[in-house]
C-alpha positions as CSV (number, residue, x, y, z in Angstrom):
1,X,109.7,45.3,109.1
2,X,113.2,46.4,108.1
3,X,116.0,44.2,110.0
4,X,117.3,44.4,113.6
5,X,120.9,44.5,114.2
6,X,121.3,41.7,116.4
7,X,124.6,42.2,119.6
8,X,125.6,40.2,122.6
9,X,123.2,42.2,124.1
10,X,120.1,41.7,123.2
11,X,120.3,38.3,120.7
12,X,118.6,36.0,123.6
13,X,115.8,38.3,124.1
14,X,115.3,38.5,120.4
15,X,115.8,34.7,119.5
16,X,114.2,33.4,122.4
17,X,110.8,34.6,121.8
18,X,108.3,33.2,120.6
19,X,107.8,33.0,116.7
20,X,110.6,33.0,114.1
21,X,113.5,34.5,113.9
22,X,116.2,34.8,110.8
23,X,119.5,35.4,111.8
24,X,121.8,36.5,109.3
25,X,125.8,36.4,110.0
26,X,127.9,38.5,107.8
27,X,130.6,40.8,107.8
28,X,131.2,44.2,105.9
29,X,134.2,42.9,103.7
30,X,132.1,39.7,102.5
31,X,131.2,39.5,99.0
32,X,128.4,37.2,99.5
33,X,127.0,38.9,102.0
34,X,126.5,42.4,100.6
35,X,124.6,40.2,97.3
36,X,122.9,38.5,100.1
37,X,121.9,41.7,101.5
38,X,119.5,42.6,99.5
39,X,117.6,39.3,98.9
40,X,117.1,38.9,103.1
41,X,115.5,43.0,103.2
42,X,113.3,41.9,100.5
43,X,112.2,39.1,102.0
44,X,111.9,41.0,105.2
45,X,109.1,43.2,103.9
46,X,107.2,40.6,102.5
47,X,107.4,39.1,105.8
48,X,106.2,41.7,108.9
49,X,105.6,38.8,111.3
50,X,109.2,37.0,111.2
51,X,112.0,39.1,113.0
52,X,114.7,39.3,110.5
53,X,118.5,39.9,112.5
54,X,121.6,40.7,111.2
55,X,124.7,40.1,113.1
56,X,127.8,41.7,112.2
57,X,130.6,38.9,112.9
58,X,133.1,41.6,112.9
59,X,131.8,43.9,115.8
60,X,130.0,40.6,117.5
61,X,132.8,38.4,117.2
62,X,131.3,36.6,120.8
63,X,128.0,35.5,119.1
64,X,130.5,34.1,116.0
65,X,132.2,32.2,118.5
66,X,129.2,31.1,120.2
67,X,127.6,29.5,117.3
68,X,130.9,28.3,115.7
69,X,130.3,30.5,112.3
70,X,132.9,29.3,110.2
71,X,131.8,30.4,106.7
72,X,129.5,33.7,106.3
73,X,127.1,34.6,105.3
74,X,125.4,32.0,107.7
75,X,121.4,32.0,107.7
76,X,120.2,30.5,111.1
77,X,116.4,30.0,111.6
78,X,114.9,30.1,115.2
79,X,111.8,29.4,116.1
80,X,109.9,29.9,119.9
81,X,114.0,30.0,120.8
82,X,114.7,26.7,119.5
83,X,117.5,26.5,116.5
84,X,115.6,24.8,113.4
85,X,118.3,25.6,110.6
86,X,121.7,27.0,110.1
87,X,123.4,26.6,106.9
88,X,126.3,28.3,105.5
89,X,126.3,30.0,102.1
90,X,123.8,32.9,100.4
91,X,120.5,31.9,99.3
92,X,118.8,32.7,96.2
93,X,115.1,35.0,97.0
94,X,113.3,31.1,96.3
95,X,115.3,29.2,98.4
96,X,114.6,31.2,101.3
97,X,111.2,31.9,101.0
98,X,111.1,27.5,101.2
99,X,113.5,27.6,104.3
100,X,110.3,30.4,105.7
101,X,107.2,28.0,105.0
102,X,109.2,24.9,105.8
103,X,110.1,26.9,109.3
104,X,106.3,28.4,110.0
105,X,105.5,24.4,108.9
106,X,106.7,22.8,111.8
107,X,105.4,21.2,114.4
108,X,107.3,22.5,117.3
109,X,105.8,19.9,120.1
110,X,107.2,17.6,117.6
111,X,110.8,19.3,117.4
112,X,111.1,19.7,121.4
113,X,110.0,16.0,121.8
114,X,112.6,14.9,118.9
115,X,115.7,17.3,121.0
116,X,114.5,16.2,124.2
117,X,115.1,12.2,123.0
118,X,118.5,13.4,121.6
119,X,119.8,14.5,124.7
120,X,119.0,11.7,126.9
């Protein structure tokens, strides 16, 4: 599954399904991301049952604000609409495959129960 360009418009219905969702910030004039580029399609392909998004932080400069994206490219990992990971910073092809099995790894009754203690 190639990548879906992720707007204002339709990031919650994509990110708050169930299963998991890369998110990719970048922007058009960052080096980092256009190396990055690459590296996330691959992975894409090799991975038909994970959405992969791409938001432009340029033309969706609401969802930068909304997630406080200082530094692109940003990878954010969701999963069944809850946030898991978002880190700053291209990763090389290995060290995103690890952030994918560490994501489909974890026990999301587990993760709701651990946010739910946090905001009390």
């Amino acid at each position: 599954m190639a990548t879906v360009e992720l707007t204002t418009a339709n990031f919650d219905e994509v990110t708050e399904s169930s299963g998991i969702v890369l998110v990719d910030f970048w922007a058009e004039w960052c080096g980092p991301c256009k190396r990055f580029a690459p590296v996330y399609e691959r992975s894409s392909e090799k991975h038909p049952e994970i959405t992969f998004g791409k938001v432009d932080t340029e033309a969706q400069q609401e969802l930068g604000a909304k997630f406080d994206i200082r530094s692109i490219p940003t990878i954010m990992a969701i999963r069944d609409g809850v946030i898991v990971f978002a880190q700053p910073g291209a990763l090389p092809e290995s060290a995103l495959e690890n952030l994918i099995e560490q994501v489909q790894a974890l026990d999301m009754d587990d993760v709701r129960k651990q946010l739910a203690n946090h905001q009390h």
